[in-house]
C-alpha positions in Angstrom: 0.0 0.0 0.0 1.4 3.2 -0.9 0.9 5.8 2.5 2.1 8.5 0.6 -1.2 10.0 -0.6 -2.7 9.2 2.5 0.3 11.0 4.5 -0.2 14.2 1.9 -4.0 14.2 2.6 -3.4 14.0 6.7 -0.7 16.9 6.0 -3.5 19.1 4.3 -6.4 18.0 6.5 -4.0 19.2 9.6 -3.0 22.3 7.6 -6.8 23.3 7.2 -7.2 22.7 11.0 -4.7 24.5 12.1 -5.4 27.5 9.8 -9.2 27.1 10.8 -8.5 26.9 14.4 -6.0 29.9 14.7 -8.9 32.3 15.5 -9.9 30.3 18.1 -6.2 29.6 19.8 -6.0 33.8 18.9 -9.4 34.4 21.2 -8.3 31.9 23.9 -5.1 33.5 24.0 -6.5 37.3 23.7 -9.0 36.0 26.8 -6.2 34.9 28.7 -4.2 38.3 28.9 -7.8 40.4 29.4 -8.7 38.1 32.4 -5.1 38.0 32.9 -3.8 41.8 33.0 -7.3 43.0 34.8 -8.0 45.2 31.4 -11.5 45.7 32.0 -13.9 44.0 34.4 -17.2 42.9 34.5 -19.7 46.0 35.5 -17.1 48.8 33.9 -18.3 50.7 30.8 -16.1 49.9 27.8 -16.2 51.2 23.7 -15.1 48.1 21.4 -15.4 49.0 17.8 -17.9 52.1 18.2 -20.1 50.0 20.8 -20.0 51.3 24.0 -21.8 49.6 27.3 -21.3 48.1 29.9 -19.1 44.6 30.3 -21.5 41.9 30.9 -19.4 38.5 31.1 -15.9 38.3 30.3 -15.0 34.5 28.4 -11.7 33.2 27.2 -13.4 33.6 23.8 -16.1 36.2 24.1 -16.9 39.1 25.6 -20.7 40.5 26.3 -21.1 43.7 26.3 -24.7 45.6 26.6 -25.6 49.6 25.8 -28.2 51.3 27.0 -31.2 50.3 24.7 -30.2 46.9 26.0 -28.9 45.8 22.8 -26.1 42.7 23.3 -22.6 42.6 21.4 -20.6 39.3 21.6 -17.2 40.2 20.6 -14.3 37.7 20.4 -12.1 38.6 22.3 -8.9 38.2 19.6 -11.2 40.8 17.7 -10.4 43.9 20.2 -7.4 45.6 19.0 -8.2 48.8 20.9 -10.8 49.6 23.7 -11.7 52.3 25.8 -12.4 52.2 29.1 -14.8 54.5 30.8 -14.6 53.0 34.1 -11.1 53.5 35.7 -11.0 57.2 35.8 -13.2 60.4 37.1 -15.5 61.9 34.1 -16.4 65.7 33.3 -19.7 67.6 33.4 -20.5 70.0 30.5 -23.0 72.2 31.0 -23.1 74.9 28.2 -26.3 77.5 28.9 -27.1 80.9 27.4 -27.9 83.8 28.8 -30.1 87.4 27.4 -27.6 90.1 25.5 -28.6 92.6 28.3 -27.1 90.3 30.6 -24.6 92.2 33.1 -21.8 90.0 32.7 -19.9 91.4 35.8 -22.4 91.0 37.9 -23.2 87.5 36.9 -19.3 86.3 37.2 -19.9 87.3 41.1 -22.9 85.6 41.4 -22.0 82.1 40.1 -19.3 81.3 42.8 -21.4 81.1 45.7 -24.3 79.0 42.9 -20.9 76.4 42.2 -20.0 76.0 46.2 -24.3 75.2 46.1 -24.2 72.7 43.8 -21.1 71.2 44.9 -22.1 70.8 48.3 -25.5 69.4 46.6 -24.3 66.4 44.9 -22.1 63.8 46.0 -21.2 62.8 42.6 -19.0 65.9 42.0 -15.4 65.1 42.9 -14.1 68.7 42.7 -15.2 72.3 43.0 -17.4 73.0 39.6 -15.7 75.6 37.2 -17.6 78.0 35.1 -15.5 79.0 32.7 -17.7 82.3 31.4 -18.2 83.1 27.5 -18.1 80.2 24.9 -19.8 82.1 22.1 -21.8 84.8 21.0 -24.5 83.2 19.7 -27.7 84.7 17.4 -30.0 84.8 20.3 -27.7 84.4 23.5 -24.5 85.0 25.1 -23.1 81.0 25.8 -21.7 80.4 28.9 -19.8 77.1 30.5 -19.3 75.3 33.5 -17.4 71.9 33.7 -17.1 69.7 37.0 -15.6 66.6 37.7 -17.7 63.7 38.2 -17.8 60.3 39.9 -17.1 57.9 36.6 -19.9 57.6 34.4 -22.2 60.0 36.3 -21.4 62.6 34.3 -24.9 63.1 32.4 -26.9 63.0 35.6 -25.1 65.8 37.1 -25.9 67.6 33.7 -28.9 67.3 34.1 -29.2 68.4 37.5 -26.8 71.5 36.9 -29.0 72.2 34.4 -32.6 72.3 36.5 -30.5 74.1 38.7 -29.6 76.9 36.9 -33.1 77.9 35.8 -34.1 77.9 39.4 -31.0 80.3 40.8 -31.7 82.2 36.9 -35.4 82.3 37.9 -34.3 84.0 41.8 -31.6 86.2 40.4 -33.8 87.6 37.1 -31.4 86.1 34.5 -33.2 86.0 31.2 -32.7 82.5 29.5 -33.2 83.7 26.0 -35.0 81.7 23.3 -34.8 82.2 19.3 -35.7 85.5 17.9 -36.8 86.6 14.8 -36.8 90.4 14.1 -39.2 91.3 11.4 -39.2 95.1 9.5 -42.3 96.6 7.2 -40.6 98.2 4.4 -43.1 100.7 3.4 -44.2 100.7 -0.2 
């Protein structure tokens, strides 16, 4: 019997194993060094490929991760060449307001510092003393104004929020107009 055939085929059959099973030994081995070097945990929010959510199990092959809309990606883990990782360090409030062109500018630079020690004492999720950082733009209707502060990871869009519903309330006691679009119309006369 002549094994030569037989030996090419087994040589080509392990060939087309091997070749087919090097994404898999690739995942294993990609698993190994996440679980491994502590990369990202289950419960941190992480961006693979554009999806961003929050680490749901964490497989020698696969990772689950899950956004908000509670949609589920499965990624393989030899698939995530770069990630970010949302988790590991403090995150920063933007809140960008407007206020009327009347606006006394002076006079509203003195009274935002005692509104930011209010707001910081208000929430525990700020980690530092809020900034407001005055005039972003001039804007058709308004004059935009900004004030950043540092956040508790990930709680960044809550404290927005707040900041937000804040400052109409302190606007509201301090009569600060919060503009809104305006049109200016002229009759030419015929």
């Amino acid at each position: 019997i002549d094994l030569a055939p037989f030996i090419a085929s087994a040589g080509v059959i392990g060939f087309a194993i091997g070749f087919g099973a090097q994404s898999i030994v690739k995942d294993f081995m990609s698993g190994f060094f996440i679980i491994f070097d502590g990369q990202f945990e289950v419960g941190e929010v992480v961006e693979v490929g554009g999806f961003k959510g929050t680490v749901l199990t964490i497989g020698l092959r696969t990772t689950v991760i899950e956004n908000w809309k509670g949609e589920r990606k499965i990624v393989n883990n030899g698939d995530i060449d770069s990630l970010l990782n949302f988790s590991r360090s403090n995150s920063i409030a933007i809140v960008e307001f407007g206020v009327a062109y009347h606006t006394d500018l002076l006079h509203f630079a003195e009274i935002m510092p005692p509104f930011l020690e209010e707001v910081k004492a208000k929430y525990e999720n700020i980690t530092e003393m809020p900034i407001f950082l005055g005039v972003t733009e001039l804007a058709e209707s308004s004059i935009n104004l900004r004030i950043i502060a540092r956040t508790i990871s990930m709680k960044h869009f809550q404290v927005e929020r707040d900041i937000r519903r804040d400052l109409v309330v302190y606007f509201a006691k301090n009569n600060i107009e919060i503009p809104f679009p305006q049109v200016v119309v002229h009759n030419a006369k015929v």
